[in-house]
C-alpha positions as CSV (number, residue, x, y, z in Angstrom):
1,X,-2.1,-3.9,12.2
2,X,-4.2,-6.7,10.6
3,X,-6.8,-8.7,13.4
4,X,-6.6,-11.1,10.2
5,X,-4.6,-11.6,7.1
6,X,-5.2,-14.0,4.0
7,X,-1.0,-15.0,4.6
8,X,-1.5,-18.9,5.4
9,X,0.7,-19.1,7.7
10,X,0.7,-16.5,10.1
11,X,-2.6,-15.3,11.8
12,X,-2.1,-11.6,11.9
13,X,0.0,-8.8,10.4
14,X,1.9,-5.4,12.8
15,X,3.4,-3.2,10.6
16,X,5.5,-1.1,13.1
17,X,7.1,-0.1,9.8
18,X,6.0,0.3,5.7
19,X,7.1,1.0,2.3
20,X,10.9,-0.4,1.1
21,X,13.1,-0.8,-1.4
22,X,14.2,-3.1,-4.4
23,X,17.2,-4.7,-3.8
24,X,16.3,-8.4,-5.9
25,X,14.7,-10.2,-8.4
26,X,12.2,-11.1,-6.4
27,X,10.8,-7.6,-5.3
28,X,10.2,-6.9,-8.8
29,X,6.4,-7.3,-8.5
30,X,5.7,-6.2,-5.2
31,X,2.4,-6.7,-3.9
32,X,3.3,-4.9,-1.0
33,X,4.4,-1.8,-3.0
34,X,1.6,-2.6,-5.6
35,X,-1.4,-2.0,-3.2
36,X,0.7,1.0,-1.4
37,X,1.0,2.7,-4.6
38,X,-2.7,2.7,-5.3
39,X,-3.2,5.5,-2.1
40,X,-0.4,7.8,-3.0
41,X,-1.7,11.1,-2.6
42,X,-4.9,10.2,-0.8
43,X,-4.6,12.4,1.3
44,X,-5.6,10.8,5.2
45,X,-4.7,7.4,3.8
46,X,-2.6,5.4,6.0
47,X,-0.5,4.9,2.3
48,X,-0.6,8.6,1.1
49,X,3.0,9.0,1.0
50,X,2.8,5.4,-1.2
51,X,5.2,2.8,-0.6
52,X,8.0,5.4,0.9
53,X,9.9,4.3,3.8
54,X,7.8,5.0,6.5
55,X,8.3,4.5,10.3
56,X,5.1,4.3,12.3
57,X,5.9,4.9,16.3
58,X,2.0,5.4,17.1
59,X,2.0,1.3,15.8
60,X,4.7,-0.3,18.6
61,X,2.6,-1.0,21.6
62,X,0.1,-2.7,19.3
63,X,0.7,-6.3,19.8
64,X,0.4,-5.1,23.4
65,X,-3.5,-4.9,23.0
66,X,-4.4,-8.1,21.9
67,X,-4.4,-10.1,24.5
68,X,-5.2,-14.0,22.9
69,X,-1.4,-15.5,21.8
70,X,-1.5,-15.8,18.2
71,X,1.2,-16.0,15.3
72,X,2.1,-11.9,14.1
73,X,4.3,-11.7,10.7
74,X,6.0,-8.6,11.5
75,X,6.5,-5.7,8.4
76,X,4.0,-7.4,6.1
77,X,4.6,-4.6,4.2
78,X,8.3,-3.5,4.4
79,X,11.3,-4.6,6.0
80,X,12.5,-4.6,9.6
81,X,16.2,-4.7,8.3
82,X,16.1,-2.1,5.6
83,X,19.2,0.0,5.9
84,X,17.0,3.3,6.5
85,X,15.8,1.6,9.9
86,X,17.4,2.8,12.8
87,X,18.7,0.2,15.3
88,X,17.4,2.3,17.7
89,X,13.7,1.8,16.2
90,X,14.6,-1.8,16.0
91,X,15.2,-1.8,19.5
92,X,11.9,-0.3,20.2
93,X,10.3,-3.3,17.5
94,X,11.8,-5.8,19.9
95,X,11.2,-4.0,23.0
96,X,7.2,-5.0,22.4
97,X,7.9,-8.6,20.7
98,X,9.7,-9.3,24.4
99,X,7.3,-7.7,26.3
100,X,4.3,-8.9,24.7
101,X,5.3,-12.2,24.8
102,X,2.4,-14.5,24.7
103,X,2.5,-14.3,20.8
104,X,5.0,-15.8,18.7
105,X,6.1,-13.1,16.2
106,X,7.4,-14.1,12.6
107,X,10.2,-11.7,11.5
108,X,11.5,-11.7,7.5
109,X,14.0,-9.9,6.0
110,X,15.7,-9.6,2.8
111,X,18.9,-7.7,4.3
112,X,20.0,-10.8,6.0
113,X,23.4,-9.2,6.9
114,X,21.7,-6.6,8.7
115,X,20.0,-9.3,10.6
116,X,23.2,-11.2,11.6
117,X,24.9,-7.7,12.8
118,X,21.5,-6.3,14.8
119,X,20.9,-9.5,16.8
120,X,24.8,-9.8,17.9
121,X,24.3,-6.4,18.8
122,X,21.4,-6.8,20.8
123,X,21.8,-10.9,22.2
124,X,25.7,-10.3,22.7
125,X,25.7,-13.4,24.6
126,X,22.3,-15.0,24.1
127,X,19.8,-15.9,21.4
128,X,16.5,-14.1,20.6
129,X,14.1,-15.7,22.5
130,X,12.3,-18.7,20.6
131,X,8.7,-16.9,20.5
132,X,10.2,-14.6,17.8
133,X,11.1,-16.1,14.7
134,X,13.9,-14.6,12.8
135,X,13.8,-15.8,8.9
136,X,14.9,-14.2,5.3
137,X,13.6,-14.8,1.9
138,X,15.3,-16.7,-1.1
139,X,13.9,-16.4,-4.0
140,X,16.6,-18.1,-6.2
141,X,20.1,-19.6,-6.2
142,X,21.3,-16.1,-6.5
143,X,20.5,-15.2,-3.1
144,X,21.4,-18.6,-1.5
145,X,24.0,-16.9,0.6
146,X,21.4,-15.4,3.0
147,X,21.0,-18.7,4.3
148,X,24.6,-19.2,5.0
149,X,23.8,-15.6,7.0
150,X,21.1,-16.8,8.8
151,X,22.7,-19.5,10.1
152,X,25.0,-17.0,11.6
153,X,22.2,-14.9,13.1
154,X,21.6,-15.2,17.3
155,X,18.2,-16.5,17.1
156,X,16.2,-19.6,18.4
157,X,14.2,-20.3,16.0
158,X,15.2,-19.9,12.5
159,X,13.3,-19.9,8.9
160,X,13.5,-19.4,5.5
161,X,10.9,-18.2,3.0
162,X,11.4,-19.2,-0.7
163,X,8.7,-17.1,-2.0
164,X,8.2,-16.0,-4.7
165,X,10.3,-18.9,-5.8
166,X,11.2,-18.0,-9.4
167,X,14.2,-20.1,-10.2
168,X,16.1,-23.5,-8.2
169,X,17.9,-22.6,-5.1
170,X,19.9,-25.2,-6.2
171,X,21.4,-27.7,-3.3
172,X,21.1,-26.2,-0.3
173,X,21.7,-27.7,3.9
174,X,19.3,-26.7,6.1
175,X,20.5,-28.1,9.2
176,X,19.9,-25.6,11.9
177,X,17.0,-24.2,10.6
178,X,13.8,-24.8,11.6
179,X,10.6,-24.0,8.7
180,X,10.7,-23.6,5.4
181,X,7.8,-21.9,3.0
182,X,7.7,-22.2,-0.4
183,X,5.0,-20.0,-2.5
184,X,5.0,-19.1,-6.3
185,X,4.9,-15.2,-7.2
186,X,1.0,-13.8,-7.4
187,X,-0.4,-10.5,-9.3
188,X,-0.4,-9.9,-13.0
189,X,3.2,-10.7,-13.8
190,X,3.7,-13.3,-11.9
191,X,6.3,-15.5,-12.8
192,X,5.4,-19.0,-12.8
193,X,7.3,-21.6,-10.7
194,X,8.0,-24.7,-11.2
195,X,6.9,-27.9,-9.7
196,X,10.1,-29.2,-9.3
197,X,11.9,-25.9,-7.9
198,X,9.2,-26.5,-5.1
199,X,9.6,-30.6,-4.6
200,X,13.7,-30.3,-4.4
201,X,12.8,-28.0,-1.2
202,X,10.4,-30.9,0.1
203,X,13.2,-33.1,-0.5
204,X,15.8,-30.9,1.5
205,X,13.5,-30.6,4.1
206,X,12.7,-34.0,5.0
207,X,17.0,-35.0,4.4
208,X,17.4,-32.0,7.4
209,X,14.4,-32.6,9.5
210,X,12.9,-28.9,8.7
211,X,8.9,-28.0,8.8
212,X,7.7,-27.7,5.1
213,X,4.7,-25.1,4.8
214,X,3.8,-24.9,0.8
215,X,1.7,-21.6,0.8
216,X,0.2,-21.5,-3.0
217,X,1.3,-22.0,-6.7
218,X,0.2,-18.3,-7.0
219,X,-0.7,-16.8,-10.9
220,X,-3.1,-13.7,-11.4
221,X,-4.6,-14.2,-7.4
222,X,-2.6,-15.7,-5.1
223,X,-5.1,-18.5,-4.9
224,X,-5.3,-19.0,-8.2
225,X,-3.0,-22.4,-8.5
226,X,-4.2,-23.5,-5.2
227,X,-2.0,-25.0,-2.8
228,X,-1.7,-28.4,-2.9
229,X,1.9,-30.6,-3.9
230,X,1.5,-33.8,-5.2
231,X,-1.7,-34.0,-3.8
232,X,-2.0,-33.1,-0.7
233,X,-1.1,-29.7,1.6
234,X,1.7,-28.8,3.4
235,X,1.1,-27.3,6.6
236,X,4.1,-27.9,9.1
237,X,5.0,-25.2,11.6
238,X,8.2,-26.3,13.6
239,X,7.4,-27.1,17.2
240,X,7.7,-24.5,20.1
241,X,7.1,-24.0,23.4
242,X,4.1,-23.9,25.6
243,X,2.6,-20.2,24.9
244,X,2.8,-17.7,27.4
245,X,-0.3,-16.5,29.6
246,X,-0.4,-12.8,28.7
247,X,1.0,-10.6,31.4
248,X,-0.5,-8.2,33.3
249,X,-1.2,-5.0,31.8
């Protein structure tokens, strides 16, 4: 768990679970797997066993101890919905996100499927409620369909990264959801993305009403390009609720 993180749009990281799987195009260059791969073997290391599935129960009540609301991206460093994830570990994921629920918590996944069958599982006759965020990535037209999941998915709030963006999505509706990021691929083969890839996901944005966060061009650092489109930065968050005093503990 991460106090801070450099991510611009979250303000901390709880990693209830690490290590995954490659299952598109864009988890070719990990970073995640990248810097997990540098501890393999280190014996005492939190990433000794590298970027291997790993679930971390000691790591649920975490989110539990700080008390000031903030934003939490949840599995910085794997994902919640990876097949090898027990719903019953899931359970215990959202078990905190509910109970702690003065933060808003920012939930991405790749296996959007996954996503759509857990939470009709869980919010049979409901939605999640809107402090946590449920959202998948897209990095290209090839994976457009997890947005047609998403929109599927029992959840109140609703988002879509398109990071790293290496190719168009092509035209795409995003009524009914509620952010969008966009972010170019970072680390020594990154693929560079193009300007235009990133304005036609302005575009569908303001057509659908939908918050537009640009997080970076990316290259060698993920600051390198900087962050700014057409001149200026892109910053939306969609709007919530009042936050939540923290409860007793």
């Amino acid at each position: 768990m991460a106090d801070t993180t450099p991510i611009e749009w979250t303000d901390s990281t709880w990693n209830p679970v690490t290590g995954c799987s490659k299952i598109t195009a864009g988890c070719d260059f990990c970073y995640a797997e990248r810097f997990s791969e540098r501890f393999r073997g280190v014996g005492g290391h939190p990433f000794e066993g590298g970027f291997d599935l790993t679930l971390r129960p000691a790591r649920l009540s975490q989110p539990l101890q700080w008390r000031q609301p903030r934003r939490i991206f949840v599995n910085s460093m794997s994902d919640l919905f990876h097949k090898e994830v027990p719903f019953s570990f899931i359970d215990h994921v959202f078990d905190t996100m509910e109970q702690a629920n003065w933060h808003t918590y920012q939930v991405l996944t790749k296996r959007s499927s996954l996503l759509v069958r857990y939470l009709r599982r869980r919010y049979v006759d409901g939605l999640a409620p809107p402090h946590i965020w449920l959202g998948v990535s897209i990095e290209n037209q090839d994976n457009a369909v997890r947005l047609k999941h998403l929109k599927l998915a029992h959840a109140s709030v609703k988002f879509v990264s398109f990071e790293p963006l290496i190719g168009s999505v092509g035209p795409v509706d995003l009524k009914g959801i509620d952010w969008a990021i966009v972010g170019g691929e970072s680390g020594p083969r990154a693929r560079p993305m193009a300007e235009e890839w990133a304005l036609e996901i302005r575009d569908y944005c303001r057509k659908d009403g939908v918050a537009f966060f640009f997080k970076q061009w990316g290259g060698i650092r993920p600051k390198s390009g900087g962050r700014k489109l057409k001149g200026r930065e892109w910053n939306e968050y969609p709007p919530i609720g009042p936050q939540l005093e923290p409860t007793a503990a």
